[in-house]
C-alpha atoms as a printed R data frame, in Angstrom:
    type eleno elety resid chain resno       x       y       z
1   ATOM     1    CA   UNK     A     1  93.358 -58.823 -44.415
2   ATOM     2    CA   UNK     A     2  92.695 -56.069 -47.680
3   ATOM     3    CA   UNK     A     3  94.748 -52.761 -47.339
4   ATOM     4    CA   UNK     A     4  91.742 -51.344 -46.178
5   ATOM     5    CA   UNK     A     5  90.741 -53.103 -43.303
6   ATOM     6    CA   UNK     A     6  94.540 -53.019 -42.511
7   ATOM     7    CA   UNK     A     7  94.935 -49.092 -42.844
8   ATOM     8    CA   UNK     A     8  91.721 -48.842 -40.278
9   ATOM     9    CA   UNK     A     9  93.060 -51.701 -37.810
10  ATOM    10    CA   UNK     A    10  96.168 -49.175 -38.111
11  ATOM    11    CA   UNK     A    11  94.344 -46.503 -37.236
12  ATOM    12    CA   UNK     A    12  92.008 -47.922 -34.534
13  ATOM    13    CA   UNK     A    13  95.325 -48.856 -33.075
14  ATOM    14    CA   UNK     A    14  96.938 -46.045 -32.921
15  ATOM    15    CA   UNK     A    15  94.356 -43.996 -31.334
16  ATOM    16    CA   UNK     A    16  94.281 -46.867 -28.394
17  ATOM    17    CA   UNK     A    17  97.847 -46.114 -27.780
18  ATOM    18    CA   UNK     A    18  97.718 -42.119 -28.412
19  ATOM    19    CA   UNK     A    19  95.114 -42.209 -25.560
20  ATOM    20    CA   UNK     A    20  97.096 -44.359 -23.222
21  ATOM    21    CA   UNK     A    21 100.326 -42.705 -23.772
22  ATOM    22    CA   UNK     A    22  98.663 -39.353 -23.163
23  ATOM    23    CA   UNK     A    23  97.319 -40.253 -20.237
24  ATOM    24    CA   UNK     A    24 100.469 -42.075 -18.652
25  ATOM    25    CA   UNK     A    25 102.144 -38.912 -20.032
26  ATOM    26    CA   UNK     A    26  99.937 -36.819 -17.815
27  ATOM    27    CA   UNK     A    27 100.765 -38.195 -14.624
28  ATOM    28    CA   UNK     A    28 102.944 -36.201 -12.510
29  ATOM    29    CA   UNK     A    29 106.992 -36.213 -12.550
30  ATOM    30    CA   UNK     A    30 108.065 -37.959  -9.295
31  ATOM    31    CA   UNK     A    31 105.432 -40.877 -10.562
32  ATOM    32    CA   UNK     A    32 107.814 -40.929 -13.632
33  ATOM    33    CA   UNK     A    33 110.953 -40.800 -12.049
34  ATOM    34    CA   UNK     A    34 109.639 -43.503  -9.361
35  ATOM    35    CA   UNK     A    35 109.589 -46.143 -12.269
36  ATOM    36    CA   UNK     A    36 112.782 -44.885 -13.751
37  ATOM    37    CA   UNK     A    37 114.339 -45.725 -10.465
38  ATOM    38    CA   UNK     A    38 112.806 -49.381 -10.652
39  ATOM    39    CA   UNK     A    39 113.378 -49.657 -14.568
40  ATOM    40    CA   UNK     A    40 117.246 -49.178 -13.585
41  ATOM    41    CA   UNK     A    41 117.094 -51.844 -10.938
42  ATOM    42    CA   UNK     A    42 115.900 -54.337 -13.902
43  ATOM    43    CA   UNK     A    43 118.209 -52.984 -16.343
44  ATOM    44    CA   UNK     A    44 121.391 -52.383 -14.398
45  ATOM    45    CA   UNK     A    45 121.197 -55.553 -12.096
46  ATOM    46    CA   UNK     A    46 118.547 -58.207 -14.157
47  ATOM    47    CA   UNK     A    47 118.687 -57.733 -17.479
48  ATOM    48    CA   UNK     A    48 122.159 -56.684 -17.670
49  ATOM    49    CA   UNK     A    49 121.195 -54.412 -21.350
50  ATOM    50    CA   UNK     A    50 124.432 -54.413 -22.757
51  ATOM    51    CA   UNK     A    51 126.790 -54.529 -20.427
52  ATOM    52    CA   UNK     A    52 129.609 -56.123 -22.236
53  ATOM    53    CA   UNK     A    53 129.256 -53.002 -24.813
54  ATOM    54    CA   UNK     A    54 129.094 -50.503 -22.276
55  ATOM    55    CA   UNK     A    55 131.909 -51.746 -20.528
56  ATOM    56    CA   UNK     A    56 133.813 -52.075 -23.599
57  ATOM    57    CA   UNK     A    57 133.397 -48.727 -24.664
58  ATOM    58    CA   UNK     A    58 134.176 -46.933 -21.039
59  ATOM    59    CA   UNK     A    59 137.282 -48.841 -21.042
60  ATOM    60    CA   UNK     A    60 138.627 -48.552 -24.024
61  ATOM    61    CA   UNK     A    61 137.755 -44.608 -24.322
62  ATOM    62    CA   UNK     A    62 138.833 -43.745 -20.520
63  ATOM    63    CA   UNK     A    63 142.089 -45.648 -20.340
64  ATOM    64    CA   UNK     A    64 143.436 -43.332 -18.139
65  ATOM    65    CA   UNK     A    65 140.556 -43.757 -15.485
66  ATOM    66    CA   UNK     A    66 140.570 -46.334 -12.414
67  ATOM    67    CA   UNK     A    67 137.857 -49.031 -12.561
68  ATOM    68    CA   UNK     A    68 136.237 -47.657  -9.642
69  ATOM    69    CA   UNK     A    69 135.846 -44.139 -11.776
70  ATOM    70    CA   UNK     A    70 134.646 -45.893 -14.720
71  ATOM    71    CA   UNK     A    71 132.158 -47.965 -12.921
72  ATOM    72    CA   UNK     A    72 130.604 -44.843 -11.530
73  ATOM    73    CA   UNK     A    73 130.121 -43.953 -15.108
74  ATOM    74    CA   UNK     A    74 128.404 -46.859 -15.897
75  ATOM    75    CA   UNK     A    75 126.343 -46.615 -13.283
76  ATOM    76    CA   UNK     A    76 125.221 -43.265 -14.397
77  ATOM    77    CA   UNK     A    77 124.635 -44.174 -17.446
78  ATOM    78    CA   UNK     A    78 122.010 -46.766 -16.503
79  ATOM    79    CA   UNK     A    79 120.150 -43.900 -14.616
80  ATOM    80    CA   UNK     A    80 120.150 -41.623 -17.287
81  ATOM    81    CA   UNK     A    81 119.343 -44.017 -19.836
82  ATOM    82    CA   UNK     A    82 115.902 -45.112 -17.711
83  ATOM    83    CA   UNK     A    83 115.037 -41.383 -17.107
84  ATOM    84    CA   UNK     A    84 115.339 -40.523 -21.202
85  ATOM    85    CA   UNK     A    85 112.819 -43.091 -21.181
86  ATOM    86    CA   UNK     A    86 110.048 -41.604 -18.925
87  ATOM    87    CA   UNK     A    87 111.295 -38.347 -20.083
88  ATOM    88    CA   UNK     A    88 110.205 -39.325 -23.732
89  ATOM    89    CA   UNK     A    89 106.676 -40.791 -22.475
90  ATOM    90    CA   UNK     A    90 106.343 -37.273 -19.999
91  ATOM    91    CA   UNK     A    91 107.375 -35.410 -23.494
92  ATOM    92    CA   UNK     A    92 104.383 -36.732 -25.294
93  ATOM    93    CA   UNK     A    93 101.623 -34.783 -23.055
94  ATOM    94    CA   UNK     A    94 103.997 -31.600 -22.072
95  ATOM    95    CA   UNK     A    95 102.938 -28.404 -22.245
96  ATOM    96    CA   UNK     A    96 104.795 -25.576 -23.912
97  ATOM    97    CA   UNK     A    97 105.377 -24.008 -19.891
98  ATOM    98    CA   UNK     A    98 106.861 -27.019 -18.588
99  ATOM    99    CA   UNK     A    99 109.218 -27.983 -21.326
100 ATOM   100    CA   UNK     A   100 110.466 -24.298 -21.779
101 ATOM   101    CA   UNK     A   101 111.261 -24.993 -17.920
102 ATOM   102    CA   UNK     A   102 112.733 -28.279 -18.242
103 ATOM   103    CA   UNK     A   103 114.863 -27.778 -21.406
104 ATOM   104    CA   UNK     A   104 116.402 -24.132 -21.437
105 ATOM   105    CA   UNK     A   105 118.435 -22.981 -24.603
106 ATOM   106    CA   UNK     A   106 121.163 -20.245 -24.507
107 ATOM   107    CA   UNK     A   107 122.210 -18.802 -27.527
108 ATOM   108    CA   UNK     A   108 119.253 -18.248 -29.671
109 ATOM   109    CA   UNK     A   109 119.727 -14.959 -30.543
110 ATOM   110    CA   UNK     A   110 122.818 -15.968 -32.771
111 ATOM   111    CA   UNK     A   111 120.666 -18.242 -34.624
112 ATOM   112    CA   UNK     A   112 117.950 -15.419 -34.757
113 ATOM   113    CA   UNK     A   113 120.723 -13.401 -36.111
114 ATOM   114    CA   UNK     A   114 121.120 -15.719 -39.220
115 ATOM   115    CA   UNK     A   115 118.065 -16.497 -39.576
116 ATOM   116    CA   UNK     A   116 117.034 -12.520 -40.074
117 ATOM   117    CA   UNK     A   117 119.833 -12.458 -42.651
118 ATOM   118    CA   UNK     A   118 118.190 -14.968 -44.807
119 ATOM   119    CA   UNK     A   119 120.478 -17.250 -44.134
120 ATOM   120    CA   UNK     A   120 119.660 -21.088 -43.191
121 ATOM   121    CA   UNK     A   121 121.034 -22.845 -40.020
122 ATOM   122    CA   UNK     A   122 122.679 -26.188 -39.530
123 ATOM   123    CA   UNK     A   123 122.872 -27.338 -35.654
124 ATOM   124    CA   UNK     A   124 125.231 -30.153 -34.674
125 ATOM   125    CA   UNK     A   125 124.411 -32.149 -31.756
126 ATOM   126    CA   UNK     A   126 124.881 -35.426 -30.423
127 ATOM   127    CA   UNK     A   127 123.411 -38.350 -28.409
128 ATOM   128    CA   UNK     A   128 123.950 -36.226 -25.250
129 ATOM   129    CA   UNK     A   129 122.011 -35.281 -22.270
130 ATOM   130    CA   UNK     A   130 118.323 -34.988 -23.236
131 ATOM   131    CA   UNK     A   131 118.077 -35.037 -27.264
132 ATOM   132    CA   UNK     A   132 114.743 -35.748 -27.974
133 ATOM   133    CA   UNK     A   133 114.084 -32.400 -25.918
134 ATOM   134    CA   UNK     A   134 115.544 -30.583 -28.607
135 ATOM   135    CA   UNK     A   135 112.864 -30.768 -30.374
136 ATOM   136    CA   UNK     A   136 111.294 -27.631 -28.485
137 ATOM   137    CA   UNK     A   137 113.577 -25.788 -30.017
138 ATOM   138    CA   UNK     A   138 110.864 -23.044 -31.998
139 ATOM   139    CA   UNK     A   139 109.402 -21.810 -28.437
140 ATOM   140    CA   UNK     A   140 112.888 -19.737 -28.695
141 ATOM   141    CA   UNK     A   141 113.192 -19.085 -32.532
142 ATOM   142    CA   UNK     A   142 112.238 -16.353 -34.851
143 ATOM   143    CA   UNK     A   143 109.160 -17.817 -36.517
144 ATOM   144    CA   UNK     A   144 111.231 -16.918 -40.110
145 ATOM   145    CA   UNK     A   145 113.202 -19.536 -39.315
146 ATOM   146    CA   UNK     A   146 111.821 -23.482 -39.967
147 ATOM   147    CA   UNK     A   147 112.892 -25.857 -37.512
148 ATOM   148    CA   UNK     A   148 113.407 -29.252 -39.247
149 ATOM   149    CA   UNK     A   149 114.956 -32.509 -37.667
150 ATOM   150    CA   UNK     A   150 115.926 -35.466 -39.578
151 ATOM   151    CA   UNK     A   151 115.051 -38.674 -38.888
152 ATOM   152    CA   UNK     A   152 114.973 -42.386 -40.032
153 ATOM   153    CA   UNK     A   153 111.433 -43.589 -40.273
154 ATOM   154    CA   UNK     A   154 110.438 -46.756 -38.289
155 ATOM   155    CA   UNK     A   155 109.352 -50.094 -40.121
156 ATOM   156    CA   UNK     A   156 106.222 -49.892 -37.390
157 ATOM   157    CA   UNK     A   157 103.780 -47.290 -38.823
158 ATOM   158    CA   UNK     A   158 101.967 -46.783 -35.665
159 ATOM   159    CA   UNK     A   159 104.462 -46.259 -33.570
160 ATOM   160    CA   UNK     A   160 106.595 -43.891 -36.218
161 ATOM   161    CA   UNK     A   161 103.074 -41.824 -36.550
162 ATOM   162    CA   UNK     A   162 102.754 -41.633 -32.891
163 ATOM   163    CA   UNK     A   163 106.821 -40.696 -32.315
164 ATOM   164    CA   UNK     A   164 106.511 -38.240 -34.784
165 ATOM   165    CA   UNK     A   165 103.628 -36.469 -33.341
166 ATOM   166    CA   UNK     A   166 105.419 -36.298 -30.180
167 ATOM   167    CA   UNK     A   167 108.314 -34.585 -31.848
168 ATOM   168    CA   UNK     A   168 106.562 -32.340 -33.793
169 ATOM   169    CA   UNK     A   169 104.261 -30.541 -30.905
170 ATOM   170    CA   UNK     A   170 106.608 -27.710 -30.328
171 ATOM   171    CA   UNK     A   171 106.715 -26.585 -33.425
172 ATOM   172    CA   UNK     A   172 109.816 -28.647 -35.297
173 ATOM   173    CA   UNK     A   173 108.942 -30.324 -38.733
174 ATOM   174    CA   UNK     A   174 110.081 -33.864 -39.362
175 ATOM   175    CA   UNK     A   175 112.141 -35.070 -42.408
176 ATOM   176    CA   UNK     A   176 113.185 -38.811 -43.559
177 ATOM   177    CA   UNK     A   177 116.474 -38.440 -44.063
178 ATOM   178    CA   UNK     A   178 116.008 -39.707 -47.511
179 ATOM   179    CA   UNK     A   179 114.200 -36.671 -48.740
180 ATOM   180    CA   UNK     A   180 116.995 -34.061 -46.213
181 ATOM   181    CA   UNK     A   181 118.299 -32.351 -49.542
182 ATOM   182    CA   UNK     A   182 115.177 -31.778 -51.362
183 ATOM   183    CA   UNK     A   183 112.805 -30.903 -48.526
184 ATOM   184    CA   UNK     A   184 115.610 -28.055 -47.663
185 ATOM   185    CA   UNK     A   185 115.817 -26.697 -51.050
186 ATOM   186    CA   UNK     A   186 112.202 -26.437 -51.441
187 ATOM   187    CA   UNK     A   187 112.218 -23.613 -48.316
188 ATOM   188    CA   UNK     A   188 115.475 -22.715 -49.715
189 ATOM   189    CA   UNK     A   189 114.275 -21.874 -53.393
190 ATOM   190    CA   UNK     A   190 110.841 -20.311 -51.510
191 ATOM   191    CA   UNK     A   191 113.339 -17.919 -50.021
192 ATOM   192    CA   UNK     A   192 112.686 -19.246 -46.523
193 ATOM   193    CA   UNK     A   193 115.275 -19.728 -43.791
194 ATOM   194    CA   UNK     A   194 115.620 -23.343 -42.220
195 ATOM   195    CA   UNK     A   195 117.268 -24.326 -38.713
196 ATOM   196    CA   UNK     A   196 118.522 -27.872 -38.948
197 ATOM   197    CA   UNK     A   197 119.235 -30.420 -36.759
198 ATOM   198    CA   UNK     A   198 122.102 -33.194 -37.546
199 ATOM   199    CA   UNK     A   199 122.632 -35.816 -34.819
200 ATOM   200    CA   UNK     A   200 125.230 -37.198 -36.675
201 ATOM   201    CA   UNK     A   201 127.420 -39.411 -33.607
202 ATOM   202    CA   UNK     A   202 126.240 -42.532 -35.024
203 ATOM   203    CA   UNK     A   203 128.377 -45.309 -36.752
204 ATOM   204    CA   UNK     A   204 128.062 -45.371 -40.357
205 ATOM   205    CA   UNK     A   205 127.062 -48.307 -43.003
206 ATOM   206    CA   UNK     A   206 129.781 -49.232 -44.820
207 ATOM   207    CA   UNK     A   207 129.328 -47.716 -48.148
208 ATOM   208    CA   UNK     A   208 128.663 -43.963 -46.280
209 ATOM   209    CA   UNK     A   209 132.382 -44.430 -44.491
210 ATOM   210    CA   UNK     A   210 134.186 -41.996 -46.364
211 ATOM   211    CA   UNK     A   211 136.294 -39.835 -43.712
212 ATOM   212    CA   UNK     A   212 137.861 -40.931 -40.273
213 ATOM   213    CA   UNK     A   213 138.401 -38.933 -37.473
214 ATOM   214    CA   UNK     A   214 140.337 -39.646 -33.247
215 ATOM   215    CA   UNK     A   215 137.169 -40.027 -31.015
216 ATOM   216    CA   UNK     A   216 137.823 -41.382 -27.360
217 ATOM   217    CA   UNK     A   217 140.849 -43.061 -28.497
218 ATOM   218    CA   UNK     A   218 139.131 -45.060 -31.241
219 ATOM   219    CA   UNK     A   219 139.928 -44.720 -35.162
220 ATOM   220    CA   UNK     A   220 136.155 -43.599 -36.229
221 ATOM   221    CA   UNK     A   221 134.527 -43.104 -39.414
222 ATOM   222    CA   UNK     A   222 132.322 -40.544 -39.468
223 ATOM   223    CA   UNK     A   223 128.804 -39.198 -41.247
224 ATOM   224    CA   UNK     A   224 129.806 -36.417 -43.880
225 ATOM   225    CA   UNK     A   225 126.557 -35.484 -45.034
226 ATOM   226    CA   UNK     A   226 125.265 -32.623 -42.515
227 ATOM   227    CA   UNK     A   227 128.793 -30.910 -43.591
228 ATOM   228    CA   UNK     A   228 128.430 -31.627 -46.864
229 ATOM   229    CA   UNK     A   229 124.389 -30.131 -47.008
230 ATOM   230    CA   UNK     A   230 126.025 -26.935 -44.653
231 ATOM   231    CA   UNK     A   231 128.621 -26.219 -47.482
232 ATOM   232    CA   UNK     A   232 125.980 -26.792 -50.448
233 ATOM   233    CA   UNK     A   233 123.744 -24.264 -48.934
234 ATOM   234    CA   UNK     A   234 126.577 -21.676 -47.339
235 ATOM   235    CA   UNK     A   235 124.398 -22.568 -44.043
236 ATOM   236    CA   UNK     A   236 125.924 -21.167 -40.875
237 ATOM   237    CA   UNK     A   237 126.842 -23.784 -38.638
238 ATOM   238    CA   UNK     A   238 126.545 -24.482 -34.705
239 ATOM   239    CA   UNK     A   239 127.346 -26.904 -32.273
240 ATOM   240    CA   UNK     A   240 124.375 -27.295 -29.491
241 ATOM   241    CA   UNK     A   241 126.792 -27.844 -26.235
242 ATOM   242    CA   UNK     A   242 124.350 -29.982 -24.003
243 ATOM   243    CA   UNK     A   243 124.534 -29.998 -20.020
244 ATOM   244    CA   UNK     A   244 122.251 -31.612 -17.559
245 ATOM   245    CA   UNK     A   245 121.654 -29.094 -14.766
246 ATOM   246    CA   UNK     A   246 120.035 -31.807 -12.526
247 ATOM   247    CA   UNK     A   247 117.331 -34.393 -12.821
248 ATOM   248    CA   UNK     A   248 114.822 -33.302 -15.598
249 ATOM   249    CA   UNK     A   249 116.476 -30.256 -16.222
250 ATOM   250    CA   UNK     A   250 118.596 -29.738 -19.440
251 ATOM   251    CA   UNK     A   251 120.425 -26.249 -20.989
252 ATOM   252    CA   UNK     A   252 121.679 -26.379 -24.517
253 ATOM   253    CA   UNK     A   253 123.938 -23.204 -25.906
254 ATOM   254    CA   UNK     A   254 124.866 -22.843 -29.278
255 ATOM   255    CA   UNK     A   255 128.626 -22.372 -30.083
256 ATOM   256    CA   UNK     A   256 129.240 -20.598 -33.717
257 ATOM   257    CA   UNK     A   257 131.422 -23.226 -35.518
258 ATOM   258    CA   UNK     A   258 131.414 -21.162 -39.612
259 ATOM   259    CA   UNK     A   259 129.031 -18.282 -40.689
260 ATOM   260    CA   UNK     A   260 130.756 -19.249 -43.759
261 ATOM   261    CA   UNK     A   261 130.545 -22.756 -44.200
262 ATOM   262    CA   UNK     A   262 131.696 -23.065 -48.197
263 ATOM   263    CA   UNK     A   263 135.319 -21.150 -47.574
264 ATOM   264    CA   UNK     A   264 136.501 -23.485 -44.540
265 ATOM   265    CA   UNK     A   265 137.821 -26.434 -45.618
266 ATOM   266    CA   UNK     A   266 136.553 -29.981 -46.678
267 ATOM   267    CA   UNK     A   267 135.792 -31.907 -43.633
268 ATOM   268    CA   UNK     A   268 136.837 -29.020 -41.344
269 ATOM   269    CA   UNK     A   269 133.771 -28.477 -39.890
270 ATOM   270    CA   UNK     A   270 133.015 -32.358 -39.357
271 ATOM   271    CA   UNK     A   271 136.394 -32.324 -37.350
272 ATOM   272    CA   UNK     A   272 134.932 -29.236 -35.241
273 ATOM   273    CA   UNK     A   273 132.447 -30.816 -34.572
274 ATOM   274    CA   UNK     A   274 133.757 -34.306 -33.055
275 ATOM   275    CA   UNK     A   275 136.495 -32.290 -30.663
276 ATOM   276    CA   UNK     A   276 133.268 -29.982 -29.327
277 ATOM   277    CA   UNK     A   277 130.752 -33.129 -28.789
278 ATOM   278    CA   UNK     A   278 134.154 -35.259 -27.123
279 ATOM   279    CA   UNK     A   279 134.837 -31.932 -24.879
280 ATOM   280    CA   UNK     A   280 130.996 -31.914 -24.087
281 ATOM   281    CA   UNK     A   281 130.433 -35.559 -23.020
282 ATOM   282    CA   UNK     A   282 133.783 -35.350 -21.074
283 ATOM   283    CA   UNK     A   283 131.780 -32.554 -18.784
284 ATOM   284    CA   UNK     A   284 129.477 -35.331 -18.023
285 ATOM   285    CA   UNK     A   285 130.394 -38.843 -19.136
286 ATOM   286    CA   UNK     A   286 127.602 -40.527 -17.414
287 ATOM   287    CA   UNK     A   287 125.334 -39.228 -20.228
288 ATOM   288    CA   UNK     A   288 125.819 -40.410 -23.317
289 ATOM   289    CA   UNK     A   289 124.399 -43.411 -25.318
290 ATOM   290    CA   UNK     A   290 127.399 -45.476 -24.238
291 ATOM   291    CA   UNK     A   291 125.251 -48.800 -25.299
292 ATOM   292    CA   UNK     A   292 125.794 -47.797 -28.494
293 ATOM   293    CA   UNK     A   293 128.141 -50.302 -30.368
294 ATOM   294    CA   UNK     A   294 130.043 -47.391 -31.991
295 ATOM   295    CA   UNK     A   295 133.373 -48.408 -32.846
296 ATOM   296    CA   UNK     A   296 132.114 -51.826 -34.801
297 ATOM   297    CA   UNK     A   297 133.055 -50.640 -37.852
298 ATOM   298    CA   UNK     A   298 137.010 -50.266 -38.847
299 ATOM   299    CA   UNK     A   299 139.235 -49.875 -41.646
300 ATOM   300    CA   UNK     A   300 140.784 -53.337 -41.633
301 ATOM   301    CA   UNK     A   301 136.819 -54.259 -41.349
302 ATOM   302    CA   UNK     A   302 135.312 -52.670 -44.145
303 ATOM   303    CA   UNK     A   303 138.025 -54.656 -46.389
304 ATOM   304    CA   UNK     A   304 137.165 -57.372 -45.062
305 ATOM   305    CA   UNK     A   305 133.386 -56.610 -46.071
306 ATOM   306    CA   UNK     A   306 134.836 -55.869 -49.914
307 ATOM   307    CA   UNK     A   307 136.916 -59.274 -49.782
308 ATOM   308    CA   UNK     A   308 133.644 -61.421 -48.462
309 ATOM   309    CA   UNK     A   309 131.391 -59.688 -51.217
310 ATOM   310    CA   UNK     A   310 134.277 -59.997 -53.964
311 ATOM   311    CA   UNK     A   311 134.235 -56.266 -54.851
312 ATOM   312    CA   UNK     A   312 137.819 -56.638 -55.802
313 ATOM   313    CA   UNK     A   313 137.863 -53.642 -57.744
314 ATOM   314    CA   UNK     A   314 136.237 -51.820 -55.085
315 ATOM   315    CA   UNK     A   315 139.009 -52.789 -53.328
316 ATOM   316    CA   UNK     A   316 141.697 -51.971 -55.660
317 ATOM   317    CA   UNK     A   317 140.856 -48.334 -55.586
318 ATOM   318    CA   UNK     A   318 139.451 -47.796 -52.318
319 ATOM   319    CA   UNK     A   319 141.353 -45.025 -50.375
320 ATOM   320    CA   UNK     A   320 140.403 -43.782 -46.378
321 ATOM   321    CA   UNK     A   321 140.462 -40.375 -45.595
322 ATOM   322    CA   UNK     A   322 141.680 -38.885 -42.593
323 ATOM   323    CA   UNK     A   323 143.212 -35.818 -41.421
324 ATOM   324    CA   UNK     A   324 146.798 -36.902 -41.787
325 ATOM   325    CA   UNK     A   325 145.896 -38.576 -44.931
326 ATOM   326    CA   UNK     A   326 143.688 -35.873 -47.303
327 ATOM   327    CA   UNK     A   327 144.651 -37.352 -50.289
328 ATOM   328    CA   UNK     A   328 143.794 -40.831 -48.697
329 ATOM   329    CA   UNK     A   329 145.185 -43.658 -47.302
330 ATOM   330    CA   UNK     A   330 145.923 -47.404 -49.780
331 ATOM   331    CA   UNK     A   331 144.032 -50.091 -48.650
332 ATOM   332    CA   UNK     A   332 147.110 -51.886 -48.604
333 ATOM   333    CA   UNK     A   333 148.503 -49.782 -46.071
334 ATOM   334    CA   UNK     A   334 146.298 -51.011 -43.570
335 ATOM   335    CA   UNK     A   335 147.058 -54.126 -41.260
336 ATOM   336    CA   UNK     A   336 144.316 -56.465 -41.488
């Protein structure tokens, strides 16, 4: 098959499953819900997805709950999980009414405020609650202000075209995160305000684990680079505290974390970050990504990673950073 006939096979595609997704989209809530309730009868009870991780996790970061409390956690968890689902297919056909109804923010005005200053905005959120929601965010922005989210392309085309268009119908612009730097100092150098979004709870690779933080009990390296674009830029900086107010129904309020980002210090605002997003999932456990395997990584395991690929000298000067340790930590102070 040439490139062309592949690019129009691609597109021929895609319009098939814009169409059907629409449609399905269209259909009413409770039809929605109805197969979220079935999806989580396969999932929690047939397929099992993940259970060993989830029940891993739930242990090991709520040691000081009864089995009983964390199994009503899990259990949760499977519900929400099926309803972000549905929720992303209702997303793709929503109009701007419903959504503003379904996923209220509080707050706005504060990131109005900075935006009317000329200053740019960097939003810290997690896998909480209803995140691909977010998205709506410009409904309830200045228009000075650009809302960009960053994102990892998808190896499928079709399906990263069609995702995309979801997320940008309200308004938001999407970014690979390999272009995050540039694409923001392009609006910054135009003299044009940018609200950001960094969903930055996910484990790192290896060679991006460069500071540690306590998260649910676990030793966790953390992503540094939404701090480290903030402080570049002097962007002020919010956390977007999620809650679920019931089925459907999501409120996000943004908490002022710096409205002077490049005077706090290094890693300062990573830390406030982690204790807000911990606080916030505590409020409701059930609802985040808890099938997320995200305490793989450790510091005993990433030297085991330099040992297995012989980066010895790696190795000799490799140091971990943490808040007790801000000069950093030997690798041969670590137990193995």
């Amino acid at each position: 098959m040439n490139n062309q006939t592949k690019k129009r096979s691609l597109g021929f595609l895609g319009s098939i499953l814009f169409c059907l997704w629409w449609l399905i989209a269209r259909l009413p809530a409770w039809w929605h819900y109805l197969w979220a309730d079935i999806l989580y009868l396969i999932v929690r009870y047939v397929v099992h997805y993940r259970r060993d991780i989830v029940r891993k996790n739930l242990a090991e970061s709520f040691p000081e709950l009864s089995d009983a409390e964390r199994q009503k956690i899990e259990n949760g968890f499977y519900h929400h999980m099926c309803n972000l689902i549905v929720e992303s297919i209702m997303y793709f056909g929503m109009s701007q009414k419903t959504i503003m109804k379904r996923m209220r923010f509080k707050g706005t005005e504060l990131l109005n405020k900075s935006v009317e200053q000329g200053k740019s905005v960097a939003v810290f959120l997690g896998h909480h609650c209803n995140w691909e929601w977010i998205s709506s965010l410009p409904l309830w922005t200045s228009d000075r202000g650009k809302c960009l989210q960053l994102y990892h392309p998808l190896e499928n085309v079709t399906i990263d075209k069609l995702i995309g268009y979801s997320r940008e119908r309200m308004g938001s612009i999407n970014v690979p995160m390999a272009q995050s730097i540039r694409h923001i100092m392009k609006h910054t150098k135009e003299g044009k305000s940018v609200i950001v979004g960094f969903i930055a709870d996910q484990v790192p690779i290896w060679e991006s684990m460069n500071y540690w933080l306590p998260f649910f009990h676990h030793d966790t390296p953390v992503m540094t680079g939404g701090e480290r674009i903030a402080r570049k830029l002097n962007m002020d900086c919010y956390y977007a505290h999620i809650t679920k107010d019931r089925r459907g129904h999501y409120t996000a309020e943004f908490q002022l974390i710096t409205d002077d980002s490049r005077s706090v210090p290094e890693h300062w605002i990573t830390e406030q970050y982690y204790e807000r997003l911990e606080a916030n999932i505590r409020e409701q456990p059930s609802l985040w990504l808890w099938t997320h395997n995200r305490w793989k990584r450790t510091r005993a395991g990433f030297i085991r990673h330099l040992k297995a690929e012989n980066r010895l000298t790696e190795l000799s000067n490799l140091r971990f950073f943490d808040h007790e340790h801000p000069d950093g930590q030997p690798a041969s102070e670590v137990k193995e």
